[in-house]
MDAnalysis code that builds the backbone (N, CA, C; Angstrom):
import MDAnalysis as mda
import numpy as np

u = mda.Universe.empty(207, n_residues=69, atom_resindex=np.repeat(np.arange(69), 3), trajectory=True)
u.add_TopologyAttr("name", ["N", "CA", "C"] * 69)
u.add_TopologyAttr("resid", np.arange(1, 70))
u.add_TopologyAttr("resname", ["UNK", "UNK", "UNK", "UNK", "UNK", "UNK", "UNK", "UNK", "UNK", "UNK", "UNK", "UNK", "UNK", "UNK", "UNK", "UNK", "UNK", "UNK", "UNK", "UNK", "UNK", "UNK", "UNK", "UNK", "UNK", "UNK", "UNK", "UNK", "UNK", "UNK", "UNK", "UNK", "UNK", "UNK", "UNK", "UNK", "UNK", "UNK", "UNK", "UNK", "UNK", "UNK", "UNK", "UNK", "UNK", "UNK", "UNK", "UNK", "UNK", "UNK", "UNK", "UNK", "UNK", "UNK", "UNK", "UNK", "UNK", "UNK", "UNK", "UNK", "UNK", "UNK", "UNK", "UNK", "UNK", "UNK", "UNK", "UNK", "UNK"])
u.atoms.positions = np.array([
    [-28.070, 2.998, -4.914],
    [-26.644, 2.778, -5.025],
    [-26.326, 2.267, -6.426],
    [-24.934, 2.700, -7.153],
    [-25.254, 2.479, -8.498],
    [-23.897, 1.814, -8.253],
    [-24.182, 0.872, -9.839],
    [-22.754, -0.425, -9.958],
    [-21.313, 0.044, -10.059],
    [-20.488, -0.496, -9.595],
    [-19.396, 0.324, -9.385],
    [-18.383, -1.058, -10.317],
    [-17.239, -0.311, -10.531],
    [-16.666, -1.485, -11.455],
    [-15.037, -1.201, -10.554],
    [-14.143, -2.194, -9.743],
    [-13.079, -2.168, -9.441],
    [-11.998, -2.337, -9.910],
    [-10.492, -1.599, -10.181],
    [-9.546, -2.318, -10.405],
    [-8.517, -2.340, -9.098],
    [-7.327, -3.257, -9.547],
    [-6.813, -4.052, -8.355],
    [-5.070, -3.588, -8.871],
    [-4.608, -2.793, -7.862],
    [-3.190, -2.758, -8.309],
    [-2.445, -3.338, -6.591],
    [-0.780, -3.438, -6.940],
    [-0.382, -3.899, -6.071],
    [0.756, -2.819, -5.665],
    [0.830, -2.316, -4.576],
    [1.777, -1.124, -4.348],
    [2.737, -2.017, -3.207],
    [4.260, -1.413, -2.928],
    [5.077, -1.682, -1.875],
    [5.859, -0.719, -1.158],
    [5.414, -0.408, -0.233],
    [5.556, 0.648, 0.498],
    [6.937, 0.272, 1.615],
    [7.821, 1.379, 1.755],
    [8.792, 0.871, 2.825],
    [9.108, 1.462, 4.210],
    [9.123, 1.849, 5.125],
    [9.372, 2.442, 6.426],
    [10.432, 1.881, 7.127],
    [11.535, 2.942, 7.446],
    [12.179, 2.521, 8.753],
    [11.518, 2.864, 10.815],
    [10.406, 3.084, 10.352],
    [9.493, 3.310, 11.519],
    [8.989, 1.848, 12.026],
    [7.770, 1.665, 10.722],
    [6.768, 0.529, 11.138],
    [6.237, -0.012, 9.710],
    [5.622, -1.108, 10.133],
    [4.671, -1.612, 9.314],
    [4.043, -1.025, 8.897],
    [2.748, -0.167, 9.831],
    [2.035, 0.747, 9.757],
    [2.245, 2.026, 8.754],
    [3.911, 2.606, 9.087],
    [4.223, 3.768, 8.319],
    [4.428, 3.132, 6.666],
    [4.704, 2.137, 6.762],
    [5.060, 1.786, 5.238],
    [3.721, 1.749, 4.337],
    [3.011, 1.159, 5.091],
    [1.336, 1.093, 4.657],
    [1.126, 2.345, 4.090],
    [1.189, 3.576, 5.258],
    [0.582, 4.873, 5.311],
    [1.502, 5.290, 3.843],
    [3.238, 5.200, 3.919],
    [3.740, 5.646, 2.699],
    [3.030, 5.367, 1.345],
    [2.637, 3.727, 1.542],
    [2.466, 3.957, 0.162],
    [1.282, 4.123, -0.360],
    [0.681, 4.398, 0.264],
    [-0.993, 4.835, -0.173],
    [-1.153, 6.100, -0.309],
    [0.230, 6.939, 0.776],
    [0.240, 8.338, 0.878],
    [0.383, 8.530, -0.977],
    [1.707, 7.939, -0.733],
    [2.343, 8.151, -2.676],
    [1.048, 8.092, -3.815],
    [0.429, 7.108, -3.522],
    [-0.494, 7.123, -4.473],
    [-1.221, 7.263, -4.785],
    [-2.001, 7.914, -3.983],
    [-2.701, 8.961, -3.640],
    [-2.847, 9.861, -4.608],
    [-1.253, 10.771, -5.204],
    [-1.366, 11.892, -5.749],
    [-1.644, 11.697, -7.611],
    [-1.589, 10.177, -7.694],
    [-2.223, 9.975, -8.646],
    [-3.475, 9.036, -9.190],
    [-3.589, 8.313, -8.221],
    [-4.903, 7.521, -8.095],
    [-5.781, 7.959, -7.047],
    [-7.208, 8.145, -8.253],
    [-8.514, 8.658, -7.849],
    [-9.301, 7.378, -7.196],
    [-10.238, 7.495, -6.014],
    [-10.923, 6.737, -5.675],
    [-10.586, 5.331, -4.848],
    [-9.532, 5.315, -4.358],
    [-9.276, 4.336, -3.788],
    [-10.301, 3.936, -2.823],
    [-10.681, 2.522, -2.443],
    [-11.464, 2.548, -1.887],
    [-10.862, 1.183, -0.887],
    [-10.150, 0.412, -1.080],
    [-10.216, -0.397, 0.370],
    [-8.521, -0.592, 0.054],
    [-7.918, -1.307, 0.936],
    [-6.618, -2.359, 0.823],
    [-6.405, -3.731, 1.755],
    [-5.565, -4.270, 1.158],
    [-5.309, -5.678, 1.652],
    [-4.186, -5.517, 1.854],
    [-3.097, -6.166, 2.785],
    [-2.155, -6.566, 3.370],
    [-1.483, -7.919, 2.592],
    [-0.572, -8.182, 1.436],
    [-0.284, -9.581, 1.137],
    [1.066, -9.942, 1.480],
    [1.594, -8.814, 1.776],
    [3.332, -9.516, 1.877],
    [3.963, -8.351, 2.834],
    [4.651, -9.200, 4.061],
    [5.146, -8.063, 4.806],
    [7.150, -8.833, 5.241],
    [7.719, -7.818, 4.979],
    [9.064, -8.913, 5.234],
    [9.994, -7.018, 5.834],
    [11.128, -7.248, 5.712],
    [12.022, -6.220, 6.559],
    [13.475, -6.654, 5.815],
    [14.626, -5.639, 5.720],
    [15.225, -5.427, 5.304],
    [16.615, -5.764, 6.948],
    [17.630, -6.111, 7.140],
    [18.505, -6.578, 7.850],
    [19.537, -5.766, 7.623],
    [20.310, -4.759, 8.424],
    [21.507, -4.258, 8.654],
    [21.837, -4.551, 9.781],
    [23.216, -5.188, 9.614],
    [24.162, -5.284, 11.129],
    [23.357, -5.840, 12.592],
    [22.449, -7.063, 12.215],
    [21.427, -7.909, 13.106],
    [20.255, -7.038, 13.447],
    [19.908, -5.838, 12.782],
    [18.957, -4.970, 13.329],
    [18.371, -4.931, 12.352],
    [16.349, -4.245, 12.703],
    [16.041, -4.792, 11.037],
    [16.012, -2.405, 10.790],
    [16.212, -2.567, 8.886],
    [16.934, -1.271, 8.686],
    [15.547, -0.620, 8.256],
    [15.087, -1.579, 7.383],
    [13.460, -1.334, 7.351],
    [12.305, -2.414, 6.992],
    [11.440, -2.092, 7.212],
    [9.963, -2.933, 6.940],
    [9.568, -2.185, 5.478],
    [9.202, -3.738, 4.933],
    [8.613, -3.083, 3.517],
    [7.480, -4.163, 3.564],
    [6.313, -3.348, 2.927],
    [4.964, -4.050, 3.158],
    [4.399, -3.870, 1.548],
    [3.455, -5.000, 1.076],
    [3.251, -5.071, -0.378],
    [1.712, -5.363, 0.233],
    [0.951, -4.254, -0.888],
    [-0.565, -4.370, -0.376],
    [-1.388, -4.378, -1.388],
    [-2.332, -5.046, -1.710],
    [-3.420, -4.725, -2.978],
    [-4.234, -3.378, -2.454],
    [-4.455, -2.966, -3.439],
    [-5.280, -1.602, -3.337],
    [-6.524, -1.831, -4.399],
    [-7.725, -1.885, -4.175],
    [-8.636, -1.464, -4.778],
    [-9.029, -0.259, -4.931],
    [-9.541, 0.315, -6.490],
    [-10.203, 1.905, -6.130],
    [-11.175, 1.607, -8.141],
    [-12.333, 2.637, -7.745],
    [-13.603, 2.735, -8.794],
    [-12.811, 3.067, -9.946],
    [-13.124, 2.593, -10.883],
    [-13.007, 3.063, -12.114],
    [-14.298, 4.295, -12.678],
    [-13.980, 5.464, -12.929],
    [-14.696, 6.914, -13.261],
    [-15.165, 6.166, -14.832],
    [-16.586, 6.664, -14.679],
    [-17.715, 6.471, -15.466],
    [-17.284, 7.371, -16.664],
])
């Protein structure tokens, strides 16, 4: 297994579905330009309020992925 070197960005993803979908959005998004992602963390989850109902969930996640040799 050879040394791998990580960087750490922070993405915020939003869904009027779920938590879950906001996650999935924004990893979907970034995806199409970041190579190698390799894990994520969960740091901030809060929701957006229209008319006592919530309108959406927006979730802020660290993303780790390899930096190419």
């Amino acid at each position: 297994m050879s040394d791998h070197v990580y960087k750490q960005i922070k993405l915020t993803g939003s869904s009027t579905k779920s938590i879950e979908d906001a996650v999935s959005t924004a990893l979907s998004r970034a995806s199409s330009t970041i190579k190698h992602m390799r894990w994520f963390q969960v740091v901030d989850t809060r929701g957006h309020i229209e008319n006592g109902q919530i309108a959406h969930w927006q979730v802020t996640i660290e993303v780790g992925f390899t930096l190419e040799n």
